[in-house]
C-alpha positions in Angstrom: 39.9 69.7 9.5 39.9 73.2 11.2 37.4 74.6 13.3 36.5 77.4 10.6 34.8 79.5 13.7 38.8 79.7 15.1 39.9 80.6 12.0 40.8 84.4 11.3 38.8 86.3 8.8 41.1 88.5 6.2 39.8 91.2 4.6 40.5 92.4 1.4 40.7 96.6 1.4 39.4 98.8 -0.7 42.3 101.5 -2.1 40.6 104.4 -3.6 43.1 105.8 -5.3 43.8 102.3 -7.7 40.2 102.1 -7.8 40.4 98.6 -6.0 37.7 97.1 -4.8 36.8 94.0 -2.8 35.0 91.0 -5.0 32.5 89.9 -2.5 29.0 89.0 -3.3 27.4 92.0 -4.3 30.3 94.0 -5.9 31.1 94.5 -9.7 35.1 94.3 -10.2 36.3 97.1 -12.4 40.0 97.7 -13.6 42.2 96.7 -11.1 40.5 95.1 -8.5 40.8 91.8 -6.9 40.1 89.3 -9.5 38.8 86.5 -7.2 37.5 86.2 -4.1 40.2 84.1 -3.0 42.5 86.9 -3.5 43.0 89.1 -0.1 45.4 91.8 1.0 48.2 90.3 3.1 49.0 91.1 6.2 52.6 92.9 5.5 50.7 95.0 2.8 48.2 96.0 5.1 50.7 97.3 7.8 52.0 98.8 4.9 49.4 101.0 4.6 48.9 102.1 8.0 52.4 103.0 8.0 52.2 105.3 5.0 49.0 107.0 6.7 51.3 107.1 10.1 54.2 108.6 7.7 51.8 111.5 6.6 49.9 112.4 9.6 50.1 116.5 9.5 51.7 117.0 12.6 54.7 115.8 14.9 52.4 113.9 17.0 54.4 110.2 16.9 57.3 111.9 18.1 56.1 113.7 21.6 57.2 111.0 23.8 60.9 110.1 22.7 63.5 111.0 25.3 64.2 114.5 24.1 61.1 115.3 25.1 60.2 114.6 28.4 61.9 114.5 31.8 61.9 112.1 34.5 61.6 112.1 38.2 64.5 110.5 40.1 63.3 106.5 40.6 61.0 106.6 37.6 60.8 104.8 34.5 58.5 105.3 31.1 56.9 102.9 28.6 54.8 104.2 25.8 52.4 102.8 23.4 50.5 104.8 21.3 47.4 103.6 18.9 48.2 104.6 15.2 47.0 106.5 13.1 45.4 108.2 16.2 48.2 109.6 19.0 46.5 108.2 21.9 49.2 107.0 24.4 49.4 104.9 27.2 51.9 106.1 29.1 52.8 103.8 32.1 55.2 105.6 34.6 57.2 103.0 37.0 58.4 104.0 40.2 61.0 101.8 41.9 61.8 103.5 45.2 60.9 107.1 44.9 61.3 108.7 46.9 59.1 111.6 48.2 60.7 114.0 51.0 58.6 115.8 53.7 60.5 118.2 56.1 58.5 118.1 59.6 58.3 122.2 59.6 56.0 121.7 56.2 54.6 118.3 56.5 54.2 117.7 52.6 56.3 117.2 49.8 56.5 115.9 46.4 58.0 114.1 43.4 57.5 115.5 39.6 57.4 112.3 38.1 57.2 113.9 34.6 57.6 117.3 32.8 55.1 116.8 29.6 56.6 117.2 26.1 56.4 120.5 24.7 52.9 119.9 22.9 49.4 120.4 23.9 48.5 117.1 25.7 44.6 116.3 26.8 45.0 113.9 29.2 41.8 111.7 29.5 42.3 109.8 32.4 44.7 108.2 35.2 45.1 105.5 38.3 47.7 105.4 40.0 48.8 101.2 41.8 51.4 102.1 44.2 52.9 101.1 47.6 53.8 103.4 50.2 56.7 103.1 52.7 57.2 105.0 55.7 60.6 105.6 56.5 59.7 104.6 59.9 61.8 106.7 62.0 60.5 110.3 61.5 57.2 109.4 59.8 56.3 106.3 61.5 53.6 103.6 61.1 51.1 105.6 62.6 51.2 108.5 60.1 48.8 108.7 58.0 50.1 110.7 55.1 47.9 111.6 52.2 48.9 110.4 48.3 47.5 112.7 45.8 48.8 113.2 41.8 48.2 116.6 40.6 49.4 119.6 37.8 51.0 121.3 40.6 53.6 120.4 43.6 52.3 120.0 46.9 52.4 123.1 48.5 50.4 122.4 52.0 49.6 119.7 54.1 46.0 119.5 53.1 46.3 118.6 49.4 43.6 120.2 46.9 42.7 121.8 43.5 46.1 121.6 41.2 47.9 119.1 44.0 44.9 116.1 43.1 43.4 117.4 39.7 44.6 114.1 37.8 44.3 111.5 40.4 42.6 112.8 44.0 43.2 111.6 47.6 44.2 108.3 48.9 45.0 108.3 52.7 47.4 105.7 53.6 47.0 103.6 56.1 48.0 103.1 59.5 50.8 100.4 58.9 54.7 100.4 58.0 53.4 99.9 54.1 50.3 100.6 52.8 48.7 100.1 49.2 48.0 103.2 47.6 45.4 103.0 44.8 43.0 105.0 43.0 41.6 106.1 39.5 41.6 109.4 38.3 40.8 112.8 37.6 39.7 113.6 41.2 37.3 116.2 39.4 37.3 117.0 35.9 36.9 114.4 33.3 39.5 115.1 31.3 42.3 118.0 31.4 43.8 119.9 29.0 47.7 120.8 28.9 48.9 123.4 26.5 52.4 123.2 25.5 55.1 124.3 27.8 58.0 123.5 29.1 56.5 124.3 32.8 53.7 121.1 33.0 54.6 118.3 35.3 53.3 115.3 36.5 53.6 115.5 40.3 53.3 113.0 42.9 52.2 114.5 46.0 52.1 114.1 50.2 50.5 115.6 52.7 49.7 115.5 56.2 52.4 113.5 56.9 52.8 113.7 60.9 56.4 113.5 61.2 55.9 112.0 64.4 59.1 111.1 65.1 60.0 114.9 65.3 62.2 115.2 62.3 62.4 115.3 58.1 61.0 112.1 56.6 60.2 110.2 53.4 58.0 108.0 51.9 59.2 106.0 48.7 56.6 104.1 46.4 56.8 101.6 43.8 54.2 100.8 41.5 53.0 102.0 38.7 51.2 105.3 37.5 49.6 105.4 33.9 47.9 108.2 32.1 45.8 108.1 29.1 46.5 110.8 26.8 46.1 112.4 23.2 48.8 114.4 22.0 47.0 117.4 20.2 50.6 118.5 18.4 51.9 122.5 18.3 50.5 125.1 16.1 53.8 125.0 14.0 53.3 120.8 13.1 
């Protein structure tokens, strides 16, 4: 005999347009509704109907992250899941060797890890659980280069406002490879991103040190995920 408490509960639905109704304790059953209570909605009817509400969602909002959409950074990879009816995605960037270049006359540089579809995005949130290698000749072990993921490329050594405004500062440590993690925004809560071809995901160095007098690189591998809600275009 089953543990009934391991069992799982179906539910029957109520479709307002037939006029169904459940037929649980309580409730009169009128023309067509369920005619006992051992009668449920099955599972393959039930994802039937969340695909006919995803079908006729008023706007484009299921298809912002297909591969038309979006650009990659060199060494990085994209999985999405999004939670229907709702277009909230997880997107989970992987980077696999990326690598970000820093000349020693600038001491910075940067990777765009993603251009956004062309859609107004609000992203709500982001971590980033990477790890940093130094190339070990120009920027050495005992660099300390900073790791910041921002709206905008780095453009200085000391990374700030658009450089860090969806995940701040991490300063890597003193060793040939160092974990670099943190949650995000650095600031804001949330950020919105109107649609345009010109909004990037970048992931950004600075105060690198160079100290072995020369251009250098640091490459990562991890992951980066952002939490987002695709708001559509005006013309969906």
């Amino acid at each position: 005999m089953p543990n009934a408490s391991l069992q799982t509960t179906r539910f029957a639905l109520q479709k307002i347009a037939d006029g169904i109704i459940g037929s649980s304790a309580g409730q009169t059953a009128v023309a067509g509704s369920l005619a006992t209570g051992s009668e449920m909605l099955e599972p393959q009817d039930y994802n039937a109907i969340l695909q006919k509400l995803d079908d006729n969602l008023v706007s484009n909002m299921q298809n912002a992250f297909n591969s038309a959409n979006y650009t990659l950074g060199t060494g990085v990879s994209i999985a999405t899941q999004a939670n229907h009816p709702w277009s909230l995605w997880r997107l989970r960037l992987t980077l696999t060797a990326a690598l970000v270049a820093a000349t020693n006359a600038q001491k910075y540089g940067h990777l765009t890890l993603i251009t956004w579809p062309n859609s107004n995005i609000f992203l709500l949130n982001a971590r980033m659980n990477l790890i940093g290698t130094k190339d070990g000749a120009q920027i050495q072990a005992a660099d300390q280069p900073t790791v910041a993921v921002g709206s905008a490329v780095a453009s200085n050594t000391t990374l700030a406002t658009t450089m860090i405004d969806t995940i701040g500062i991490v300063t890597m440590a003193a060793t040939a490879s160092a974990v670099v993690q943190k949650n995000g925004p650095a600031a804001l809560a949330s950020r919105f991103i109107a649609a345009g071809a010109s909004n990037i995901i970048s992931l950004n160095i600075g105060a690198t040190g160079n100290t072995g007098g020369g251009d250098g690189s640091v490459s990562f591998t991890g992951t980066v995920d952002l939490i987002a809600l695709d708001l559509g275009t005006f013309g969906a």
